[in-house]
PADONU-497927 format. One line per 8 residues: number of its first residue (from 1); their letters; for each residue x, y, z of C-alpha. Coordinates in steps of 0.2 Angstrom, whole numbers, plus 5000, padded with zeros to 4 digits. Example, Ala and Ser with C-alpha at 12.3 -4.5 7.8 and 13.67 -1.06 7.14 Angstrom:
BEGIN
1 = as = 5062,4978,5039 ~ 5068,4995,5036
This chain:
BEGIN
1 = xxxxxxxx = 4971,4999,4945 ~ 4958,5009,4956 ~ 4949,5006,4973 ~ 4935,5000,4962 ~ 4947,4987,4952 ~ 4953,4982,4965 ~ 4938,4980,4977 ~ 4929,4969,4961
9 = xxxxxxxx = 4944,4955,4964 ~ 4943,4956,4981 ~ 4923,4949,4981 ~ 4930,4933,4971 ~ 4940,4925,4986 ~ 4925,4916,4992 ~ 4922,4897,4991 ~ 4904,4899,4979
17 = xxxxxxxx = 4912,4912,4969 ~ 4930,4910,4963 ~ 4937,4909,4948 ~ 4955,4901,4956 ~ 4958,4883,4946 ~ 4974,4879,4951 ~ 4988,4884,4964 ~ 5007,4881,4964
25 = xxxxxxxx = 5018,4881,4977 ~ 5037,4880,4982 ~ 5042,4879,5001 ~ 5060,4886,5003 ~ 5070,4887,5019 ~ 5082,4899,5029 ~ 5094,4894,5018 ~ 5086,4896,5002
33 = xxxxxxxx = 5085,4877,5000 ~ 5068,4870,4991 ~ 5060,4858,5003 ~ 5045,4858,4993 ~ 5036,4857,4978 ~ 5017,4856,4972 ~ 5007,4860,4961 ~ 4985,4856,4960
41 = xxxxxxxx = 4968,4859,4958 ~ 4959,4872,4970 ~ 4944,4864,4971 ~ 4944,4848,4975 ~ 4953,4853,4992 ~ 4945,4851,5007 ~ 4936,4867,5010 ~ 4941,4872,5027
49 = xxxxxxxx = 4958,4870,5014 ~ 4948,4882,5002 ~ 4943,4893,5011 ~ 4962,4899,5019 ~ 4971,4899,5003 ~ 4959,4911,4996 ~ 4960,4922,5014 ~ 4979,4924,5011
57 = xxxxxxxx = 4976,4926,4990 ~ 4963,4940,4995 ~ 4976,4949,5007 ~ 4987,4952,4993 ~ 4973,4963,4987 ~ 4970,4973,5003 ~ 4978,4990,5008 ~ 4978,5007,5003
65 = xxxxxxxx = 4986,5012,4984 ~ 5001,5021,4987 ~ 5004,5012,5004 ~ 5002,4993,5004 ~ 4998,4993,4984 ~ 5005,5000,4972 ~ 5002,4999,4952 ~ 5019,4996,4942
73 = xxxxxxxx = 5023,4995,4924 ~ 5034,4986,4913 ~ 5046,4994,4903 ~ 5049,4988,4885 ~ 5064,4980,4888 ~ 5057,4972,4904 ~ 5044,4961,4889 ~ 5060,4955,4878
81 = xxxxxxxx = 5060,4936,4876 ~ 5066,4926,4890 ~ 5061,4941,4903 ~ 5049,4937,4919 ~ 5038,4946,4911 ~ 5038,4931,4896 ~ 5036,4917,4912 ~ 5022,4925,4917
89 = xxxxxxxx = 5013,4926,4903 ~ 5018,4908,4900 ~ 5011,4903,4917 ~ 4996,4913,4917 ~ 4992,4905,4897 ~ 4995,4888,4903 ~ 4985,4889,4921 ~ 5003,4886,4929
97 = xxxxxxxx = 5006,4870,4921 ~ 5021,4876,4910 ~ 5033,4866,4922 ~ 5049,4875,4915 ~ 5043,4893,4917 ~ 5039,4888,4935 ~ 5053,4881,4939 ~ 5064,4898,4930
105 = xxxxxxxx = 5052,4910,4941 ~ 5056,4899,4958 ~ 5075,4901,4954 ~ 5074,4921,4951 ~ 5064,4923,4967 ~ 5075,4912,4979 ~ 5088,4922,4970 ~ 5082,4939,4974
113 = xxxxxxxx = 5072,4938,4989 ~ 5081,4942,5005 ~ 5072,4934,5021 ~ 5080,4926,5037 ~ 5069,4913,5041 ~ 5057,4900,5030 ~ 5043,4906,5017 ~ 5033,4898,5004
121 = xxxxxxxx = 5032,4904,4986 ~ 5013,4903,4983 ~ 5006,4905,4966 ~ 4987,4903,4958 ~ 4979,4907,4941 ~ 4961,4912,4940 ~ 4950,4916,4924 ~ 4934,4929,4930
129 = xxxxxxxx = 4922,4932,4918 ~ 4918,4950,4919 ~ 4900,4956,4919 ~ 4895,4971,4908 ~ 4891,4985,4915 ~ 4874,4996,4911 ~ 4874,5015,4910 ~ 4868,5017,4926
137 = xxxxxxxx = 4884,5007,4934 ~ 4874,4991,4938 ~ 4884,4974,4932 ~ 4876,4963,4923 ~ 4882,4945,4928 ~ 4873,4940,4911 ~ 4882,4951,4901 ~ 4900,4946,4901
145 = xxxxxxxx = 4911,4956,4889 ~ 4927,4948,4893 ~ 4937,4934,4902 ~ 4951,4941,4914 ~ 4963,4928,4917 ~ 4976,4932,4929 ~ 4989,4926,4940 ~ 4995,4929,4957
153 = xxxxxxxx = 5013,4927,4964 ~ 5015,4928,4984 ~ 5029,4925,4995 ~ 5022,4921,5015 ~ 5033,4917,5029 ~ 5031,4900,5036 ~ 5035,4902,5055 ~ 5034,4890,5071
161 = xxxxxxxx = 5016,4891,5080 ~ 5021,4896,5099 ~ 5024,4886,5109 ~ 5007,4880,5121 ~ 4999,4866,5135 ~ 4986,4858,5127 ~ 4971,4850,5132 ~ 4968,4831,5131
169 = xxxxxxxx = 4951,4824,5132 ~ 4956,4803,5132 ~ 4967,4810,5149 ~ 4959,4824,5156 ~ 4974,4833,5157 ~ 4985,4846,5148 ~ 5003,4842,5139 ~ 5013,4851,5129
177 = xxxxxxxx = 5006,4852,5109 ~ 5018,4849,5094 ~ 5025,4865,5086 ~ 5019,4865,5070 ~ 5026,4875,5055 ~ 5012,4888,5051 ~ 5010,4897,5035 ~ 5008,4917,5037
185 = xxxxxxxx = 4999,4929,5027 ~ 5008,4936,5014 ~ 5026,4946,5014 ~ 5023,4951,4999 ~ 5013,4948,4980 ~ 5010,4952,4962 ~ 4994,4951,4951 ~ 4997,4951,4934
193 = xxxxxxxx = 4991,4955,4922 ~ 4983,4972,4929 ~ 4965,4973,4930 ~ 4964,4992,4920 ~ 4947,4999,4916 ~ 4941,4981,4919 ~ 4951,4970,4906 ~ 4968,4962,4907
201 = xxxxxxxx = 4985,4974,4903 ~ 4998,4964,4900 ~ 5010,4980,4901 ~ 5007,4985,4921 ~ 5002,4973,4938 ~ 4998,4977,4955 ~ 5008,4975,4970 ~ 5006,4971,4987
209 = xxxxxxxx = 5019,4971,5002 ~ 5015,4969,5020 ~ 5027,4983,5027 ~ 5023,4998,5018 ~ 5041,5005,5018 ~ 5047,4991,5009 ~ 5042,4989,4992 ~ 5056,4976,4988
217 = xxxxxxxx = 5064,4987,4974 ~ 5081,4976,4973 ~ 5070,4960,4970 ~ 5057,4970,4957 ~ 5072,4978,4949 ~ 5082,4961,4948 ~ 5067,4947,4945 ~ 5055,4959,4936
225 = xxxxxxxx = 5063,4973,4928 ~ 5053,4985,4934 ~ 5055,5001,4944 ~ 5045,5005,4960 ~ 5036,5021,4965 ~ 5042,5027,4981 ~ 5035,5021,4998 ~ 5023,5034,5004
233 = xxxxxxxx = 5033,5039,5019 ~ 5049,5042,5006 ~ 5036,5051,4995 ~ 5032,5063,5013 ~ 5049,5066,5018 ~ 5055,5071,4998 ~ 5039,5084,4999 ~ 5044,5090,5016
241 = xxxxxxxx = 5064,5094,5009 ~ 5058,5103,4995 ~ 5047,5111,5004 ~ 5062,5119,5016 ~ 5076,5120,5004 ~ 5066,5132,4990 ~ 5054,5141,5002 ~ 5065,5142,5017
249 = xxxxxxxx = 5064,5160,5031 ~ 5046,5162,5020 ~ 5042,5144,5027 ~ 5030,5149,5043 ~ 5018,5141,5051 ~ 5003,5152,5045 ~ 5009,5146,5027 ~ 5012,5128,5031
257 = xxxxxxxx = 4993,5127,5038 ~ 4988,5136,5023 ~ 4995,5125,5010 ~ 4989,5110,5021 ~ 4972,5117,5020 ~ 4973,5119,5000 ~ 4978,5101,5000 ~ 4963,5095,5011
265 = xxxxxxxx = 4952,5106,5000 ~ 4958,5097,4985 ~ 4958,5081,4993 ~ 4939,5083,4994 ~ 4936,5091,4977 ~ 4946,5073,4969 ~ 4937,5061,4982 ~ 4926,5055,4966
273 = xxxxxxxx = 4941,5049,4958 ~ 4943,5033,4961 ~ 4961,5030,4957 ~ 4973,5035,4967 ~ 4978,5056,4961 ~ 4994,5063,4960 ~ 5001,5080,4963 ~ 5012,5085,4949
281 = xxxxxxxx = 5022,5105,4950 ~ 5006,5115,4941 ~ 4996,5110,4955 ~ 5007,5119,4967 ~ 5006,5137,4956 ~ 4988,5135,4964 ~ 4991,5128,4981 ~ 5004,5140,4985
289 = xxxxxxxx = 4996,5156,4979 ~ 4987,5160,4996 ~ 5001,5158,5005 ~ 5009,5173,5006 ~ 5025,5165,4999 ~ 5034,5176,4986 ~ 5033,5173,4968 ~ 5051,5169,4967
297 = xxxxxxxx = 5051,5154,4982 ~ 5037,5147,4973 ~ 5043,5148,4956 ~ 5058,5139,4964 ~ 5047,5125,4975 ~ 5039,5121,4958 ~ 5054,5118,4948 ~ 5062,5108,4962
305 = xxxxxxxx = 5048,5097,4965 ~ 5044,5095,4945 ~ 5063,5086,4945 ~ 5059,5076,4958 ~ 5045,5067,4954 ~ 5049,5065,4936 ~ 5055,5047,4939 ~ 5042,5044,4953
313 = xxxxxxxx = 5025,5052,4955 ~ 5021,5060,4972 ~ 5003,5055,4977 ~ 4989,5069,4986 ~ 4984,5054,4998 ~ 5003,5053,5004 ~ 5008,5073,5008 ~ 4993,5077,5016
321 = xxxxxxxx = 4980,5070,5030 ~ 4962,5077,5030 ~ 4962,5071,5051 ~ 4976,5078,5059 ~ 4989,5090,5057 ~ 5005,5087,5069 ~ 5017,5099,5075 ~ 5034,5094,5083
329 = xxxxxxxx = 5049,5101,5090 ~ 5063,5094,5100 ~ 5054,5092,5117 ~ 5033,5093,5112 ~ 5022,5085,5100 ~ 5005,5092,5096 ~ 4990,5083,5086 ~ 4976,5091,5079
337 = xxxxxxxx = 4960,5092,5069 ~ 4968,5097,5052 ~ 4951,5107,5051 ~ 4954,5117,5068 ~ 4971,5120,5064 ~ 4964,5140,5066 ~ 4967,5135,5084 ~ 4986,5136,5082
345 = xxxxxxxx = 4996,5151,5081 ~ 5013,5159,5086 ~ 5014,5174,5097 ~ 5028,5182,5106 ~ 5029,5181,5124 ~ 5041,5189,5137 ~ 5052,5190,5121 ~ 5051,5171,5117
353 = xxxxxxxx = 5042,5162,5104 ~ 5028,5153,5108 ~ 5015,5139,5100 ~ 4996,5144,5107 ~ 4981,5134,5106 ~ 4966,5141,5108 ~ 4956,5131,5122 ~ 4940,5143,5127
361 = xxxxxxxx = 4926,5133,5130 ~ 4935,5118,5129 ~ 4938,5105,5141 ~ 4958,5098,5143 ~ 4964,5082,5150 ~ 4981,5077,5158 ~ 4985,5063,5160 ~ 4968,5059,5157
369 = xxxxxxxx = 4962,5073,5172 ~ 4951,5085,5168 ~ 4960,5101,5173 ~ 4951,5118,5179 ~ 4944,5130,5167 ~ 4943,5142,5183 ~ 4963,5140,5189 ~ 4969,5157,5189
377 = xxxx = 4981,5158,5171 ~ 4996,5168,5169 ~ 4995,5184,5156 ~ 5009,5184,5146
């Protein structure tokens, strides 16, 4: 699924316009104990009601791709007969009143998911009629092609509200308030099936998770069957190790901010694309070739990082960020326009290496004090 896909669902959590007709739920303690189980219309709720389940329904479908969301895909094996994959389609044909394959999919989860307090498992099935679309990209509510039927699985923490004096209006006067148990927004969630090129795929589904360096791949591997790309801060770290263990003494700064540039400059040429891009090993024959790194580092680089991401796809929007560029070392940290990185160089001076940016004309703070522009300034 793209931005756009996914920014489509997202205008349907709204009282007038969803296509939700039933929720399930199943409320399951620290001790993965079911304390509760239910299962009814959307609807007919009161609509102060209505309108919070769909604001935690519609943050499972918030967050960058690649960060919070990600697209995933069954494998075959994962659609045999009596696989999750089978419950699914059970509950999402039966609008979640297939009591069995509720009641299965409950079990797995409790199983599978590792949390230390409460949490409710919070399910709904919805059926969108999806508007056509004319040439010219208008949608054309009169025009349906297709019915999109789909179901969402979340799992939300269900925590203590603080503790607080309240205000009583019989009395006058404050007292302590009852501690209610308040439902949070989700932990984590699935839509299924996928919403690709605007029609169901029964073969993928999106998911969502609150922390994005935790994507939950025990519970998807063990429940679902599926494998998860890595979490955008693994998918950094694995670019950076290449990076250093095939380019190595070539690896300097005037290269890095050169292929950092490369990436920015592709970054903008793709930012039509919609979905979510990802840089495979022939990109970097291009990106490294004004780097000044030799032919044979490179060539190196490239088959280092085709191996890695054979398994799981590294994405542009995760290796590279068109705001800042940040250099570290043991004792200093420096942010900076990733377009003004020209401002950074290395220098010898007194026979040590130095980091130099360039402030003429510019104005400097510490410490939020603007210093003198005028102070007298060492020459190295």
């Amino acid at each position: 699924m793209n931005r756009s896909e996914i920014s489509e669902l997202r205008k349907l959590y709204k009282p007038e316009k969803t296509a939700i007709s039933a929720i399930a739920g199943c409320y399951v303690d620290g001790e993965k104990n079911k304390k509760a189980v239910f299962k009814e219309a959307l609807l007919p709720l009161p609509e102060e009601d209505v309108f919070k389940y769909l604001e935690v329904y519609k943050k499972a479908l918030s967050g960058s791709i690649g960060k919070n969301i990600a697209n995933i895909e069954f494998p075959i094996e994962a659609e045999d007969e009596g696989s999750t994959h089978e419950l699914m389609m059970r509950l999402r044909d039966s609008s979640l009143s297939d009591e069995e394959a509720l009641t299965v999919l409950y079990d797995k989860i409790i199983d599978a998911f590792e949390y230390t307090g409460n949490y409710l498992i919070l399910l709904c099935c919805a059926a969108y009629d999806v508007p056509g679309k004319a040439s010219d990209g208008m949608t054309m509510d009169d025009a349906s092609e297709t019915v999109y039927k789909y179901i969402q699985i979340l799992i939300c923490p269900v925590e203590l509200a603080k503790a607080a004096l309240r205000y009583d209006e019989e009395s006058g006067s404050f007292s302590n308030r009852m501690r209610d148990w308040i439902l949070s927004m989700p932990e984590f969630g699935l839509l299924f099936p996928a919403f690709n090129d605007r029609a169901a795929d029964i073969h993928g589904m999106l998911l969502y998770t609150r922390d994005p360096k935790n994507y939950r791949e025990e519970m998807m591997q063990k429940v679902f069957g599926c494998k998860v790309p890595d979490p955008a801060y693994q998918q950094k770290n694995s670019f950076a190790s290449a990076l250093e263990t095939a380019i190595g003494d070539e690896l300097g700064l005037e290269a890095v901010k050169e292929l950092n540039d490369s990436l920015i400059r592709m970054k903008e040429e793709m930012a039509f694309n919609k979905a979510p891009v990802e840089v495979d090993a022939a990109d970097f024959k291009y990106l490294l070739a004004d780097t000044g790194i030799s032919d044979e580092k490179r060539e190196s680089f490239t088959g280092i990082y085709g191996e890695m991401t054979k398994e799981s796809p590294i994405l542009l929007d995760n290796i590279v960020s068109k705001k800042t560029m940040e250099i570290k070392t043991a004792s200093v940290s420096i942010k900076i326009d990733a377009e003004r990185s020209h401002l950074i160089s290395e220098r010898l001076i007194d026979g040590k290496k130095c980091l130099v940016v360039d402030i003429d004309g510019e104005a400097v703070e510490v410490n939020g004090v603007v210093i003198s522009q005028t102070a007298d300034i060492s020459e190295g």
